[in-house]
C-alpha positions in Angstrom: 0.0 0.0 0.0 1.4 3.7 -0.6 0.3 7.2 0.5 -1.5 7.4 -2.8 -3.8 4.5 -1.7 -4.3 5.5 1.8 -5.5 9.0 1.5 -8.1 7.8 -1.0 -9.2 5.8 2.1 -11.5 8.1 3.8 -10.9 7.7 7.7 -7.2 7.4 7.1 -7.3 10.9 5.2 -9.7 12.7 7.7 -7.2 11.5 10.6 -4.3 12.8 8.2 -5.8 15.7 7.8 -6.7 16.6 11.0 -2.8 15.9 12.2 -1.8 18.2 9.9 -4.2 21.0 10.7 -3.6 20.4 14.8 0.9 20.4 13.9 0.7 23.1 10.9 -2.0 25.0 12.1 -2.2 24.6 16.1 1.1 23.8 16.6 0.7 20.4 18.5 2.8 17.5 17.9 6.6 18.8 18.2 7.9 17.8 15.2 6.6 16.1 12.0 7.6 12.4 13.5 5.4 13.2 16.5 2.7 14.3 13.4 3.5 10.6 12.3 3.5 9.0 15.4 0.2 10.3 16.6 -1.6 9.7 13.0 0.1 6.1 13.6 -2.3 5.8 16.4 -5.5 7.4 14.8 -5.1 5.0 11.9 -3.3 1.7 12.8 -2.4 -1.2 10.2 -0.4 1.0 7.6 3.1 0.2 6.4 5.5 2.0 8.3 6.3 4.6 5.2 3.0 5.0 4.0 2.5 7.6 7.4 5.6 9.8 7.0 4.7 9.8 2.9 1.6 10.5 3.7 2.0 13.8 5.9 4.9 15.1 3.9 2.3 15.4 0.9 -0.5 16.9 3.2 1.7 19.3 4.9 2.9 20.5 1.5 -0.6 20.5 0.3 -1.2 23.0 3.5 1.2 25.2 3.2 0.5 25.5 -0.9 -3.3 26.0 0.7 -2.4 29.0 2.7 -0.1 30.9 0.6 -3.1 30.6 -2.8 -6.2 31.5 -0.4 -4.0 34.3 1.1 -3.2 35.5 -2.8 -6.7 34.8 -3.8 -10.4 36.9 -4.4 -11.3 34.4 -1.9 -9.7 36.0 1.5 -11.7 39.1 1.5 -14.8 37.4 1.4 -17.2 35.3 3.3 -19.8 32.4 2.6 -22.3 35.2 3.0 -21.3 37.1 -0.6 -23.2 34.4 -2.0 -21.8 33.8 -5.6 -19.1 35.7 -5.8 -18.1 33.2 -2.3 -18.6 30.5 -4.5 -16.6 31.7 -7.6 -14.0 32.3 -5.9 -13.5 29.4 -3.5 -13.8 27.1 -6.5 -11.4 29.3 -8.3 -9.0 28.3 -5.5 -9.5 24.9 -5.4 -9.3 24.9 -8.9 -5.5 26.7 -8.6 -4.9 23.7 -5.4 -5.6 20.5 -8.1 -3.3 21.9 -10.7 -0.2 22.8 -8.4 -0.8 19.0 -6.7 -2.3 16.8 -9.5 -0.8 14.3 -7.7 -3.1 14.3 -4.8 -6.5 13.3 -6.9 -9.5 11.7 -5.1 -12.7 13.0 -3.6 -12.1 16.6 -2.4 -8.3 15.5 -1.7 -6.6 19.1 -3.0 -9.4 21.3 -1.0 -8.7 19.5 1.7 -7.4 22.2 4.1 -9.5 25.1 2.1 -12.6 25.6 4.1 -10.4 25.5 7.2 -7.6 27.8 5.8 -10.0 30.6 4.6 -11.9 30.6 8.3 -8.6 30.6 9.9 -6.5 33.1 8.4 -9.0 35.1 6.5 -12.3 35.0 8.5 -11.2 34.7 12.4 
């Protein structure tokens, strides 16, 4: 099995994803092995490399998250502008799948994107 296969697994990419946003975003976990260790834990019974690949991909997916919602339409507005909301964020995860079309799969590139608009654009 690779990181490829188990981020298309659904409760091993929502535990991914959620490691990612606590260590990138939160700042838990002290490094990215304690990242790996704890996402060990939330999803057992992967090979040993599939974890560390897995993270390094999401984390890379994050920061790429951050840096095209901060450059985008999409940080000055809110769910409440309606259609130009929804031009926008689909804009952006538009601009996500091209700069990682490796990371295909339901909703995989706009992963982080509802939580990196709230966080540094809305909050």
């Amino acid at each position: 099995m690779t990181a490829d296969d188990a981020l298309h697994d659904a409760p091993f990419r929502e535990a991914a994803a959620d490691v990612v946003v606590r260590r990138l975003g939160h700042g838990q976990y002290r490094s990215a092995r304690g990242a790996a260790e704890a996402l060990r834990r939330r999803a057992p019974g992967y090979p040993a490399g599939v974890y560390d690949d897995a993270l390094a991909r999401l984390f890379a997916l994050y920061d790429d998250t951050v840096r095209t919602v901060r450059a985008s339409p999409l940080c000055s507005l809110s769910p409440s502008d309606g259609d130009a909301y929804a031009q926008a964020w689909a804009e952006t995860a538009d601009a996500l799948a091209s700069q990682h079309p490796d990371l295909t799969g339901p909703a995989l590139p706009s992963t982080f994107l509802n939580w990196v608009h709230y966080w540094y654009c809305l909050r």
